[in-house]
N, C-alpha and C positions, 0 to 999 in steps of 0.2 A: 256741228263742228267737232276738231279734234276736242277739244276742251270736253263736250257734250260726252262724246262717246267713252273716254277714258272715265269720267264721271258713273255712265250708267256700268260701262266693264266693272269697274270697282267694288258699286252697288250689288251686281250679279256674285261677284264672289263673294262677297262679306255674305250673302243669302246660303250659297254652296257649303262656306264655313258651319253656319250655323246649324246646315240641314243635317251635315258630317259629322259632329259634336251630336246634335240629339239623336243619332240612329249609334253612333260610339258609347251613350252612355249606354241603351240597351243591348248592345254587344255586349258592353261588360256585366249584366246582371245575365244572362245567359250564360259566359263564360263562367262565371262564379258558381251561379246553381243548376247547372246541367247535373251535376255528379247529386241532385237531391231530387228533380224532374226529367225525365224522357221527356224531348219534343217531336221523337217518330216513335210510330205506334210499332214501327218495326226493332225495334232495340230499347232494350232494359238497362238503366244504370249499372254499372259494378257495385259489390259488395264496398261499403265503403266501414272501414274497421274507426271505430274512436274517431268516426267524424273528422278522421284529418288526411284534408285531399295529399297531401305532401306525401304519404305515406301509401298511398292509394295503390292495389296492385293491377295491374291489365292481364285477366285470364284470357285463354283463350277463345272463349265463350260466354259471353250475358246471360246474368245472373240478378236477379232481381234482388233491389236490396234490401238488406235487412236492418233493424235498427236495435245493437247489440243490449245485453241487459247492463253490461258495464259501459253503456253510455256515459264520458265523463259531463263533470260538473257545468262544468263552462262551453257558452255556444258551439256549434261546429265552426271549423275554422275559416271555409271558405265564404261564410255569413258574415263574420267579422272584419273577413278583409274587403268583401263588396263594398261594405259601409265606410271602411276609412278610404276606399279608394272614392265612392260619391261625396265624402265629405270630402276630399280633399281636390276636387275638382270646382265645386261648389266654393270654397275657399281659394282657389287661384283665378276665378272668372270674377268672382264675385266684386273686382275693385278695377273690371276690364270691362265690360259689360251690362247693358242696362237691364233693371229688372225685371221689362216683357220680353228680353232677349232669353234671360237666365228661366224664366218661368215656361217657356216653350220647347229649350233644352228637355228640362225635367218634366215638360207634361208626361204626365202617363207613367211616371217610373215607378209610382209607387203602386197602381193598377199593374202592370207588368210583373212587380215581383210577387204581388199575392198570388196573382192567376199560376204562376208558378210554382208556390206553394200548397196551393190546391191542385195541380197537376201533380204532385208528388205524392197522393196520395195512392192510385192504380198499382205505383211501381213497386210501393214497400211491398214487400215478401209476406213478413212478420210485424210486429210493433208490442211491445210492453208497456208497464205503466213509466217505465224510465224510459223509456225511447216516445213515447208523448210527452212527458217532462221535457225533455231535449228539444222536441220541436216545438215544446210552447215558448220554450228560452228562446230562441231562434225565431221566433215571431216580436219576443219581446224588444232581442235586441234591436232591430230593424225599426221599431217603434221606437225604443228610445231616440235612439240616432237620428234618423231620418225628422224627428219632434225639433230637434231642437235648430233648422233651417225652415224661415217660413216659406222657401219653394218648394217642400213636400210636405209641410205640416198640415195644409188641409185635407190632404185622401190620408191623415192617420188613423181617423178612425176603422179604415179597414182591416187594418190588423187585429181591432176587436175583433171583428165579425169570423176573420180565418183564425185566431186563437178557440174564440167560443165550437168552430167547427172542431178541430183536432180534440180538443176538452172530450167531445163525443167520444172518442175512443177509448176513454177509461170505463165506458161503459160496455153489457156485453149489448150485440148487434139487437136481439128482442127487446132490449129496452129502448135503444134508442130507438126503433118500429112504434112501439108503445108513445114515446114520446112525441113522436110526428101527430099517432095517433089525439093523442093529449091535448097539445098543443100547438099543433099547427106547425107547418112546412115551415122554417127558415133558412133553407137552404134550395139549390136549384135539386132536381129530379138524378141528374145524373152524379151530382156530388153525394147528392144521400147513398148513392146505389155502390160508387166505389166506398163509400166507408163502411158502407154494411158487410162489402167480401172482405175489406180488410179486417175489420172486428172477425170475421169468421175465420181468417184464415189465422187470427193470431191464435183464435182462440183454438182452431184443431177440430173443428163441428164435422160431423160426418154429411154427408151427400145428404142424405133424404130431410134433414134437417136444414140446412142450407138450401136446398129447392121449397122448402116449409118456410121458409122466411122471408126470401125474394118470392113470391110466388104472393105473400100478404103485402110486403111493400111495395109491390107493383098494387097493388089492390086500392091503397087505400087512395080515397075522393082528393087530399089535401097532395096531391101529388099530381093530382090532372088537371089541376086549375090554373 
């Protein structure tokens, strides 16, 4: 009957709504950190100066970024706003909405943004001990934030996991080799492989040295398992 039908139509869009909202919150952690991850293999981020996209220039050619030594203090700015813009979504559903409603939105957003911060890795140019500072702050604040809503607080612990990765590049690239060596893979194969050309490329290693080094980290057992 009519009754039946406008019933189940109603049902079908309230589903649509919701399907809308969780594929919009990941539009917005895209929109936010594209300018810190490439998502085509074909095009490099812009240089982004002092972490502040507002400020961002569009050359005419990509340009791999860099991460300057006068990295300032405080997170980049497009991190900060991701977060009060999830907080502040999270806070206007949160008293509209039931909690397997709200938890389904946010599945996956906090997997979503790490993997994106490990995609950022390929694209830096360069990196310093201030420009890993900066993205460990930028790891942190996403932890803080995102902690303090239990619809992402249980994937917080992966922001350990992608802080403890970045940490690695205060080191030079042979020791973190040595360290696999040491103790054991905790990372995937191809995440080890971009931090190692990153660590090499801040550091300025010459070719033969750099074929000396991927050439052992390919090598080693705790990498093919």
């Amino acid at each position: 009957n009519a009754e039946y039908m406008g019933s189940r139509d109603m049902h079908s869009l309230s589903e649509t709504c919701l399907l809308v909202m969780h594929l919009e919150i990941r539009t917005h952690c895209f929109h936010y950190l594209m300018p810190m991850a490439a998502i085509s293999h074909n095009h490099t981020p812009d240089t982004i100066q002092s972490g502040d996209l507002k400020s961002q220039q569009k050359p005419e050619t990509h340009r791999p970024r860099h991460i300057p030594e006068t990295a300032k203090e405080e997170p980049d700015w497009h991190v900060t706003q991701l977060c009060k813009d999830l907080l502040s979504v999270v806070e206007l559903l949160d008293g509209c909405l039931s909690a397997p409603k709200l938890f389904y939105i946010f599945d996956g957003v906090v997997d979503l943004i790490v993997a994106l911060l490990y995609r950022t890795v390929p694209y830096i140019h360069r990196i310093d001990s201030a420009g890993v500072k900066k993205m460990c702050r930028n790891i942190g604040t996403f932890q803080h934030s995102l902690s303090s809503t239990s619809i992402t607080s249980n994937r917080i612990g992966l922001f350990d996991r992608c802080k403890r990765y970045y940490e690695l590049l205060y080191m030079d690239s042979n020791a973190v080799i040595d360290k696999i060596a040491d103790e054991g893979a905790v990372f995937s194969k191809d995440e080890y492989v971009h931090l190692i050309k990153l660590c090499q490329r801040s550091r300025r290693k010459d070719n033969r040295t750099i074929d000396n080094e991927l050439k052992r980290l390919y090598g080693l057992p705790q990498l093919k398992r």
